[in-house]
Every structure is written in C-alpha cells, then in structure tokens.
N, C-alpha and C positions, 0 to 999 in steps of 0.2 A: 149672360155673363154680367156681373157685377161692374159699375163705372164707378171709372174713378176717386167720385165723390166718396161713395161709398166704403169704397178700400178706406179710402184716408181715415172715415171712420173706424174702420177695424184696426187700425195702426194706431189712431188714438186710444183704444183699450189698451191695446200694448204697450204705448210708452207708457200710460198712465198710472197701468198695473205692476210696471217693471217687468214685463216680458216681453220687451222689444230687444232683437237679436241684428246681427250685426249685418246677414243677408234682409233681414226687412229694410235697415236702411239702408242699403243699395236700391231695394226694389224703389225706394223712397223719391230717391234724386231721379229714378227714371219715371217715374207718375210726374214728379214737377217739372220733367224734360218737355214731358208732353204739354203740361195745362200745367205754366206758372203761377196761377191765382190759386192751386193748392196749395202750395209753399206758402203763401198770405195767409192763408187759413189754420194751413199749420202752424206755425208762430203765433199766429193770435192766441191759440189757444197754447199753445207747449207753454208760452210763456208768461201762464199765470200761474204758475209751482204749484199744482195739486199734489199732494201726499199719498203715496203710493200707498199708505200704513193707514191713512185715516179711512178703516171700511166702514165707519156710519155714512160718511159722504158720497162712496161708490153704491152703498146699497140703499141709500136714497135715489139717486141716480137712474139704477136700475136698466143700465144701459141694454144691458142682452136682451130683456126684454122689449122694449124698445128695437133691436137688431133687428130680433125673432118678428117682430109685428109687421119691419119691412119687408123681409125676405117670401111670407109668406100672405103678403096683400096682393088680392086678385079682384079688383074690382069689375062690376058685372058691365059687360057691356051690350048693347043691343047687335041683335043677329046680322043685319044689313050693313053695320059698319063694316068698312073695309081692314083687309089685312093690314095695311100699311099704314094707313090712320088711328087702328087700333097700337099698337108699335108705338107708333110717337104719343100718342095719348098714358100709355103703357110709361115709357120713361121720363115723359111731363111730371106723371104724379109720382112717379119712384126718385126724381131728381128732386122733387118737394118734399117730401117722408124725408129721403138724408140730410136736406139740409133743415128740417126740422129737429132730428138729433144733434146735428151739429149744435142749435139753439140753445137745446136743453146743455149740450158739456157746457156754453157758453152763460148763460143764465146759472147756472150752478154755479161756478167758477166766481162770477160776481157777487152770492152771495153769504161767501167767505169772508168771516170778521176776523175782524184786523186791530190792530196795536195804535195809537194815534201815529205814532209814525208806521206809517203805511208798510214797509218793511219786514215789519217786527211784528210777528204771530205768536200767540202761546203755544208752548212745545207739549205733547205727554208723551216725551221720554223725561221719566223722571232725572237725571241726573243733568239737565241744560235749565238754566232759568227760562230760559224761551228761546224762539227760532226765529231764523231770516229768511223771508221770500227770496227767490231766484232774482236771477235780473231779467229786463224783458229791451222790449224795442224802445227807446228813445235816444235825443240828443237836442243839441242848441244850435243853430244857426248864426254866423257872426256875418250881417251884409258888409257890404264896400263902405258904407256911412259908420259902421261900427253898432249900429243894431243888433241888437240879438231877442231871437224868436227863439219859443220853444217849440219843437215839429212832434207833429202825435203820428198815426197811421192813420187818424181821419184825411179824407178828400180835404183840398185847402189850395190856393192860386195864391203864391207871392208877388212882390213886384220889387224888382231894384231897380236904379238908375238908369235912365234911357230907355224904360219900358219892359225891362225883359224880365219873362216871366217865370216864376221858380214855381211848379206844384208837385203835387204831394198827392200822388196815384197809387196803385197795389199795395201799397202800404211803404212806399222808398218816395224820394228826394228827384224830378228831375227839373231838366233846364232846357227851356227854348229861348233860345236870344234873340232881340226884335233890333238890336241896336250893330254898328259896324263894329266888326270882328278889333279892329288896330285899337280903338276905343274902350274895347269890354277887357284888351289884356291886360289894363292896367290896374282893374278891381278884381277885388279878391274877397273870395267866401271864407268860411272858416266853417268844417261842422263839427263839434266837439261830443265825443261820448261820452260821458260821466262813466266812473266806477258804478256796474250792476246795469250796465246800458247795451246795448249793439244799433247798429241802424244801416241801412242798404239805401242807397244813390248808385244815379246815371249822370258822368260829369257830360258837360257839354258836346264830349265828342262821342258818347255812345258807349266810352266806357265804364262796367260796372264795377262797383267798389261795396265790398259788404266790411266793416270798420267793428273793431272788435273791442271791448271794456276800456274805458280809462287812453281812450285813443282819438288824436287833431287830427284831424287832414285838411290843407291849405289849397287854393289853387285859382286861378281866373276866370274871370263870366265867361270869357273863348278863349283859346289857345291859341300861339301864335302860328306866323304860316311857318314855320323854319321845325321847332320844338313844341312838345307837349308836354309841363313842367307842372308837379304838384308838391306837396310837402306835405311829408305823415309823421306824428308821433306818437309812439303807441304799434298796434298791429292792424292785418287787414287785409283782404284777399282781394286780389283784383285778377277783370276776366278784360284784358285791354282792347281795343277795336283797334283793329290791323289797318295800318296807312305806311307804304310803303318808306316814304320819303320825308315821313314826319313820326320822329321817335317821339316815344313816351317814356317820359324820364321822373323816377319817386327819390326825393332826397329824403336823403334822413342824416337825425346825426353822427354817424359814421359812415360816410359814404353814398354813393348814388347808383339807382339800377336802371340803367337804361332797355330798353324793347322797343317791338316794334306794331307787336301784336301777340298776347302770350296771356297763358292763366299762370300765377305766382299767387305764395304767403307771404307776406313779410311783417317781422316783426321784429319791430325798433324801439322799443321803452329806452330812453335815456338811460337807465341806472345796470343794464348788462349788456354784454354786444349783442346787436344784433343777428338775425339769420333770415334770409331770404329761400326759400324752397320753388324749386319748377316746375310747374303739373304739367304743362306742355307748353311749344315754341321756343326762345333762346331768348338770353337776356346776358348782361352785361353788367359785371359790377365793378364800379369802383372804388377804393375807400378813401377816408382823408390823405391817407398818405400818398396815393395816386398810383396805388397797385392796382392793376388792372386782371379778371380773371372772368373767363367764359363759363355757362355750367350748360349740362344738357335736361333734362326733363327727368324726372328720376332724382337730382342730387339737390344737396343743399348746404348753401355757404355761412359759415358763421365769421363772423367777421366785426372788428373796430376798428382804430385809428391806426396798428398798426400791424396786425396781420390775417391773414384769411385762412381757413379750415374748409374744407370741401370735402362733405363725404356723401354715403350715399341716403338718401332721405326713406323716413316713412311717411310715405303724403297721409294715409290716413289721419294718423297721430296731430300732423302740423295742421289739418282743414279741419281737424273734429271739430271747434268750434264754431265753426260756420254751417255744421249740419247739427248741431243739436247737443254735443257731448264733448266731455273730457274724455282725453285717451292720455295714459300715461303708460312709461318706457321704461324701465331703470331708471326712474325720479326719484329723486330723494323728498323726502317732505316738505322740507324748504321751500323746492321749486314745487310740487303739491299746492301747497298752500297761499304761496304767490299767484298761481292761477285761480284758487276760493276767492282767496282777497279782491280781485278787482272784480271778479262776477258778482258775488255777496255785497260788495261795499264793506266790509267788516278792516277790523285792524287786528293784527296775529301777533302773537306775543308767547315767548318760550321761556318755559320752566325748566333750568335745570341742563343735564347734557343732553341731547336729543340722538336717538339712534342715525348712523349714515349709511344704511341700508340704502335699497333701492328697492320700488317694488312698480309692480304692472296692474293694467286696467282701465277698464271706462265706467264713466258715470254720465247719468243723463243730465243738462245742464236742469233739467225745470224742476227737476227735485229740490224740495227745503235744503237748506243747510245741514239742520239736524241729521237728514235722512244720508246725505253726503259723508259726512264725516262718522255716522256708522257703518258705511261701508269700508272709510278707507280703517278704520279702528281696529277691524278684523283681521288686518291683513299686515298693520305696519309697527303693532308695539307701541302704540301711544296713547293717550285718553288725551280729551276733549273738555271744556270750560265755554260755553257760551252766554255771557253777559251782556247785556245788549248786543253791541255790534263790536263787541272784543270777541274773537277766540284763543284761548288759552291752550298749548298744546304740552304737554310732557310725555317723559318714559312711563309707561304702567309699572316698572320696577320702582 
C-alpha cells in the first residue's frame, strides 16, 4: 500500500492539473489528521501558483514518469536478509524516491520567472496584460516593544521580554513562556497578514488559529487565570483548547464570541458585518448592542451593532479557505471579487452596470489570477482587464 507521502504526491498532480475533486479533499484533511507535516508540505508547495494551462512546465516535469519509476522500483536484495529488515529497508528507499519527487515539484516551482515585482507574471492569455501569482504563507510580527519581524516558514527562535521564547516550527508561529503568567498578560503580540498572505499559529494556550488575507489578531504572551482574551480583524478559524473555567473570548468590531473549547470561522473585516459559523462545541455571541444569542454547530450568525441573523451554515463554503479553495454560494460578483482582491492583493474596479446575478462554485486558491477569473468568465457574464494589479470587471454586452 502506498504511504502517505506518496498519496500527497498523487494529490499534487491533481490539484496541479485541475483535477482535484471535492472527495480527494476530504480524503486530504484525513492524511493530515494522521501526519500533520503533510499539510506543511502541502502548502509549501500549493502555494506557489503553478498554472494548470502552462503544459511546457508539466511536461518538463514529467512527473508520471517519475510516479511510474517509484511504483515500480525493486531493488535487489541479498537472499539472507530478513523479511522484516527487507520491509524497512523497502520503505526507507520508497520514503526517499517520494520525497525526491516532492524536490523536483519543489525545484521546478522555484524556477518560474517572475516580474520585478515578484507578484506579477506574464500572462499568454492574450486578452490580460499580464497575471498575478496566488497568495501564499506569510505575515508580520508586532512584539510587546513595538518591533516588527517578518515570519517565513523557515525554522527560527524568537525572544521577547523576560525571556520568552517565540519559534517558528512546521511551518506556524508557536509560544513557550519562561516568564510569570500576571507579567506576560500585560504584553501583547500583534501578527498581521498582508493582502495575498495566510499564516497558522499556536497561541500560548494550545490554541490553533489559522488567520486568513488582509487579517490582525491581537493578544498576550499568557492569558489571564479568570479569561482568555484575543482581538481579530479580518477572518480566521480557530480550533480552541478546552478549559473548563477559563473562557476564550475573540472581540471584534461588532461584537464578542465567547467559548470554552470549540472549532469556529469567523470573519470580521470592519467595512461589512460580520459572521461567525460553528463546526463544533457552543459559543456565545454578543454584539455592541449587548444582544446576547447561542448557536449550535451547524449554524451561523451574521451580525453588527445592531442585529443578528442565525441561519443554517455551509461549513464547507465558510472553511474553503483554510483547505485550499474558494467555494462560492449564490454570490454575486461583488462579493466574488472581494474575496480575489484580498488573496491576489489586486484593486477591482467596475465598468459600467454589472449583472446581479448570483452564481455557484469552487476554485482552487493556488491557481494564477488569470486562470481564476477564466473560470468564473464562463459562468457569470462578465469580461476581465488585468493591468498590473488592477482588475477591470464589466458586462460582455
């Protein structure tokens, strides 16, 4: 049977080729259930926007073959070896063959030429002056002194105040405090994602927070003993670590969601209300106005200053971005292209009346720009303009 490693390989043709299907990413999140240093591998590579269209690049590659060479390597071994020695000797060198292909996506991938700003690719779709890479893993660091770091996915040991040390493991953000808990509550981190950005952290308490485009999250070296208190702007999924008697509480600007241990989306950009969705556990919201409402797992609240909406949620749709893709619902373009814009980093600008349609679909995030808005082109009534990092959108009538 094929491990692991290996699969992820075969998923990587698939996304790569655009025939990755919606059962492959399920099977996806359950391989990284088991061995979460796939998921690092994965992103490494999803998130350098290979072109699904560019086949001189795939048949340079040459990956099947490649495939075909591991599947059917039998190296000779001597007669006296044992069963079971042969076995691990067997999947020693088969774990080295995969991640030897992994090398070559990864080496290829690097050596894609690029625009001076790094960004900006030349298109050959003739009708875009050029295209915009995906976004990938980065962000900034704001310490307690008001420093700011930039955090890569390389290994890296921070140090703030009183010793405590911040590093930068599987490719996320974590925190071991050396210093007294009453001490550390009073500084505060900041990690900021740029538009065309994501990044994953472990705060203090064990809890994970994966932080979506164009999105702050605020919070202390420890938590106090009473409350566990952060501030998000922007979106972000969090998987909380359960403490019975010390809630976990995300302000945002309209409102606070309180828990105690729970998987949530929430997404708070200042300039629309927010919506908080619940994959599982209970949570608590309240908003400025100090309406108070429960939801169960399944639903999801949209809410501002002054009232709240509960219906029933599609988790897929609201966590796609944390597995890889856009899913969209009955969107209208508008919101279409407010979710392009903070991934691309681009600025969106409308010609004319725009249809108010709505349409459905997923797109994978690590596709070009170009490649994105051909699909949704198909489907929605509109043409496309890509000038640097403007997109131009009108009616095709």
């Amino acid at each position: 049977m094929k491990d692991h490693q290996f699969i992820l390989v075969d998923y990587l043709i698939k996304h790569f080729s655009g025939t990755l299907s919606q059962t492959d990413v399920q099977s996806l999140q359950e391989i990284f259930e088991d061995d979460p240093t796939l998921r690092d591998q994965w992103e490494r590579y999803t998130s350098k926007g290979v072109k699904s269209s560019d086949a001189q690049f795939w048949n340079n590659l040459d990956l099947d073959q490649a495939r075909a060479n591991i599947l059917n390597y039998s190296p000779a071994e001597p007669a006296i070896r044992s069963l079971r020695n042969r076995r691990i000797r067997n999947i020693s060198i088969y774990a080295g063959l995969t991640a030897s292909l992994l090398l070559i996506i990864g080496a290829a991938l690097m050596l894609r030429t690029t625009h001076p700003d790094k960004h900006i690719v030349v298109e050959q779709i003739d009708q875009y002056k050029n295209d915009v890479l995906p976004g990938g893993q980065k962000a900034t660091l704001t310490l307690s002194n008001g420093k700011t770091i930039e955090l890569s996915q390389e290994q890296a040991t921070l140090k703030e105040q009183h010793g405590e040390q911040l590093q930068i493991r599987d490719g996320q953000l974590h925190y071991k405090s050396n210093g007294e808990q009453a001490e550390l509550a009073s500084l505060k981190n900041t990690l900021t994602v740029p538009a065309s950005g994501f990044y994953r952290m472990v705060l203090p308490d064990g809890t994970k927070v994966w932080v979506n485009s164009a999105s702050e999250l605020s919070y202390p070296l420890a938590f106090g003993k009473s409350i566990r208190k952060v501030e998000l702007r922007g979106e972000a999924y969090f998987e909380v670590a359960h403490e019975k008697n010390r809630p976990f509480i995300v302000s945002t600007v309209h409102g606070d969601i309180k828990v105690l241990g729970t998987a949530f989306n929430l997404q708070a950009y200042s300039s629309v209300a927010s919506n908080v969705t619940l994959i599982n556990g209970s949570i608590q919201l309240t908003n400025t106005n100090k309406t108070t409402t429960q939801i169960v797992p399944g639903q999801k609240v949209e809410f501002d200053g002054s009232e709240m909406r509960v219906s029933t949620a599609n988790i897929e749709k609201e966590t796609a971005w944390q597995h890889g893709y856009f899913y969209f619902e009955q969107d209208q373009i508008q919101d279409i292209m407010d979710q392009l814009a903070r991934w691309y980093a681009i600025k969106v600008i409308y010609q004319g009346p725009i249809t108010k349609k709505t349409f459905g679909g997923s797109i994978s995030r690590s596709v070009n720009l170009a490649e994105a808005l051909e699909l949704l082109k198909r489907g929605a009534g509109v043409e496309f303009m890509i000038d640097n990092k403007t997109v131009t959108v009108k009616n095709k009538n």
